[in-house]
VOKELO-364269 format. One record per atom (N, C-alpha, C, O): y, z, x; atom name. Coordinates in steps of 0.1 Angstrom, whole numbers. Example, Ala and Ser with C-alpha at 12.3 -4.5 7.8 and 13.67 -1.06 7.14 Angstrom:
2
py, pz, px, at
-57, 78, 132, N
-45, 78, 123, CA
-33, 78, 132, C
-33, 85, 142, O
-22, 71, 128, N
-11, 71, 137, CA
0, 79, 129, C
11, 80, 134, O
***
This chain:
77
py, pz, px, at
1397, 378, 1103, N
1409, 373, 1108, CA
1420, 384, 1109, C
1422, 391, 1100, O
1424, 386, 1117, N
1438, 392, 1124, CA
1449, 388, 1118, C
1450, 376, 1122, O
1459, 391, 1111, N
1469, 392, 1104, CA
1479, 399, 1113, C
1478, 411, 1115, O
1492, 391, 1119, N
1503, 395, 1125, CA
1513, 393, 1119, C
1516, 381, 1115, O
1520, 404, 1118, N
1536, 404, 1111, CA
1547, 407, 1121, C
1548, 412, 1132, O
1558, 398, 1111, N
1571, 400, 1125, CA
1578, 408, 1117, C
1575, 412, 1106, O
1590, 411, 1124, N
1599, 422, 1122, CA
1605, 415, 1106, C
1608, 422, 1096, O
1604, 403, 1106, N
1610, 400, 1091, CA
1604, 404, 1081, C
1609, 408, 1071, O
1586, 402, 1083, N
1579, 412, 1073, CA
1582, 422, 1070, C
1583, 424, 1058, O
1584, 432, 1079, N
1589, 443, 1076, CA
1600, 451, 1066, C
1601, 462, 1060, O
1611, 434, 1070, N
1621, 440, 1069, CA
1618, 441, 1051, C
1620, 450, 1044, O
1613, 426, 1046, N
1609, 422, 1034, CA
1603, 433, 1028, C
1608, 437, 1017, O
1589, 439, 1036, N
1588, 453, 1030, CA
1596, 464, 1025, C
1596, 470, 1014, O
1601, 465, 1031, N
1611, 479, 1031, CA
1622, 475, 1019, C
1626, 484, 1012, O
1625, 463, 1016, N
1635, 459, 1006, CA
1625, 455, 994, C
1630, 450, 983, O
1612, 459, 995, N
1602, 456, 985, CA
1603, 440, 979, C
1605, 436, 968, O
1601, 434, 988, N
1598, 417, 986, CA
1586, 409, 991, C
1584, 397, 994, O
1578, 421, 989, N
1562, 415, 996, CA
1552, 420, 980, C
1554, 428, 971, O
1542, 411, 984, N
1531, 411, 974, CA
1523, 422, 974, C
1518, 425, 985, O
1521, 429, 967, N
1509, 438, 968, CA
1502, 440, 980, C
1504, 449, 988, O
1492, 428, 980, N
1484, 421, 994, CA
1492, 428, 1006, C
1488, 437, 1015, O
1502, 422, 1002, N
1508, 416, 1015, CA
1514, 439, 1022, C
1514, 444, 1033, O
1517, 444, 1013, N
1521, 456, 1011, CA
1509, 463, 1019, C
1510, 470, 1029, O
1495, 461, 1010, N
1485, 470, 1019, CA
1480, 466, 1033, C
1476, 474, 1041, O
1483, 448, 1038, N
1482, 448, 1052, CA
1495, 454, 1059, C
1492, 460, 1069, O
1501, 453, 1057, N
1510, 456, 1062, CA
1513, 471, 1063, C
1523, 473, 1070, O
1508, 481, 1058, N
1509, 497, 1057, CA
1495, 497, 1067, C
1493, 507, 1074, O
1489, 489, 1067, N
1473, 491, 1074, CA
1478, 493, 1088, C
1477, 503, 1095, O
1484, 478, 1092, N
1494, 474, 1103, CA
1504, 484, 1110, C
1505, 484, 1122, O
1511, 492, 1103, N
1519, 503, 1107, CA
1511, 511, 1109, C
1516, 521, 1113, O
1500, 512, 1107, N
1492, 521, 1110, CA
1485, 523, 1126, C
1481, 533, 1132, O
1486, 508, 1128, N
1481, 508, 1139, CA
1489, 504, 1149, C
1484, 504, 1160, O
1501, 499, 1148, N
1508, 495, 1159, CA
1522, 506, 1160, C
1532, 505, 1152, O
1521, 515, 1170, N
1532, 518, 1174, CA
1550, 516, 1168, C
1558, 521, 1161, O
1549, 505, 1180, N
1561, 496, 1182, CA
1566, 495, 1167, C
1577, 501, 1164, O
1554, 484, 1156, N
1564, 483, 1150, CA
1563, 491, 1137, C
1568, 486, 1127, O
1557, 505, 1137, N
1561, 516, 1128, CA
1576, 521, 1133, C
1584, 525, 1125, O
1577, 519, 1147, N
1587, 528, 1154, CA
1601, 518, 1147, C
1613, 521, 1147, O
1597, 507, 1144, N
1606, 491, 1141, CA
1609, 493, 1126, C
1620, 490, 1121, O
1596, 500, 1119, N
1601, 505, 1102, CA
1607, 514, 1104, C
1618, 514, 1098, O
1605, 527, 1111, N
1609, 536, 1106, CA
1629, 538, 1106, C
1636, 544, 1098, O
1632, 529, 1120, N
1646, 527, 1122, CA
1651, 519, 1109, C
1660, 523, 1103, O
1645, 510, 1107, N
1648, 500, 1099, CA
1653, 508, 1082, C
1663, 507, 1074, O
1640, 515, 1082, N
1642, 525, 1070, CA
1658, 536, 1069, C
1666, 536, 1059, O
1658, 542, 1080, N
1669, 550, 1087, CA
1685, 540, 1085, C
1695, 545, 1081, O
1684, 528, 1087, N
1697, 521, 1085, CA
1696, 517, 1072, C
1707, 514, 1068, O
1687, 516, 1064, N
1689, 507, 1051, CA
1691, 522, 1040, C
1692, 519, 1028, O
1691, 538, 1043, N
1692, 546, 1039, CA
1712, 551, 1044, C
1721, 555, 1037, O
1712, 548, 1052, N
1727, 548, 1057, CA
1732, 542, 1049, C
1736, 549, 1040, O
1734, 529, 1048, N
1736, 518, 1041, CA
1737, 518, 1028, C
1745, 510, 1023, O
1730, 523, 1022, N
1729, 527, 1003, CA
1737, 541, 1002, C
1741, 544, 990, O
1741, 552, 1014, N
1745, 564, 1009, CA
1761, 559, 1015, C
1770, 567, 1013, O
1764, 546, 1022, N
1776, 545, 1024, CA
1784, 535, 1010, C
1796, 532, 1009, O
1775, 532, 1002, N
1780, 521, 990, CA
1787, 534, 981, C
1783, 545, 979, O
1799, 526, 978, N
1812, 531, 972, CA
1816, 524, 957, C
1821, 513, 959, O
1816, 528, 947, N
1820, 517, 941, CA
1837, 519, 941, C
1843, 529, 945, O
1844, 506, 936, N
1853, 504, 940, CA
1867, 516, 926, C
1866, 513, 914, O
1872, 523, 928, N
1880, 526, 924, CA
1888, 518, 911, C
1893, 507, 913, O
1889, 523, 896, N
1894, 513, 892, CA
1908, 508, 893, C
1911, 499, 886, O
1918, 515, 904, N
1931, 513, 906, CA
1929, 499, 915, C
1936, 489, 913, O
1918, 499, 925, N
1916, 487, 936, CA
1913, 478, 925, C
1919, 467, 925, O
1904, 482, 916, N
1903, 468, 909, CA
1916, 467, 902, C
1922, 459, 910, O
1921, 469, 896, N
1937, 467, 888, CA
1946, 459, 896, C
1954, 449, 893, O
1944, 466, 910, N
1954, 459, 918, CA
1950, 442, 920, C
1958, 432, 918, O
1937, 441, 925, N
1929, 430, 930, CA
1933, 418, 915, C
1938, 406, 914, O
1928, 426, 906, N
1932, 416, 893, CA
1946, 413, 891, C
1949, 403, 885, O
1952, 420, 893, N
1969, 419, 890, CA
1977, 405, 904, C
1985, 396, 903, O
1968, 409, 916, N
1972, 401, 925, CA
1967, 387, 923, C
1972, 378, 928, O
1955, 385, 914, N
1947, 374, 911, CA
1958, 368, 900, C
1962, 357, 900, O
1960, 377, 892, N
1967, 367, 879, CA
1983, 368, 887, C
1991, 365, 877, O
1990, 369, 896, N
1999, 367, 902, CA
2002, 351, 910, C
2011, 343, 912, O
1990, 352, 913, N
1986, 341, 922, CA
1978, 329, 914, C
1974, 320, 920, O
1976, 330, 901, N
1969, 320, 895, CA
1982, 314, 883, C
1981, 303, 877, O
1992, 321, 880, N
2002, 321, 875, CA
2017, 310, 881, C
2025, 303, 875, O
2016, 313, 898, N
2024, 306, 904, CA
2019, 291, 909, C
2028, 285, 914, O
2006, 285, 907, N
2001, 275, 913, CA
1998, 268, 897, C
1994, 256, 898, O
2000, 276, 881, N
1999, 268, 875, CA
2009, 259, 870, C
2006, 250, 862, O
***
């Protein structure tokens, strides 16, 4: 049997949400199709952007955020 994956498989891969199984067809798979190694490899490239752009938040932004929260939970009690 022939085993086809869509781009959602992939994406599941790459975020490590596939089964073992499901990991070695699917590495077999990029092995053999072009396209959609060419579909991991971008895929990989944005979700590496994406982790080197996460910031945590400053504790003054949080101070503020909470200060505007108990400002506003204060006037509606």
């Amino acid at each position: 049997m022939i085993q086809t994956f869509t781009q959602n498989d992939v994406i599941r891969y790459v975020y490590e949400e596939t089964t073992s199984e499901e990991n070695l067809l699917i590495q077999d798979a990029l092995m053999h199709d072009a396209e959609m190694l060419e579909f991991y490899l971008d895929l990989v490239e944005v979700k590496l952007s994406l982790d080197n752009s996460y910031r945590e938040p400053s504790g003054k932004t949080i101070d503020s955020i909470l200060s505007y929260s108990r400002s506003k939970a204060t006037h509606t009690a």
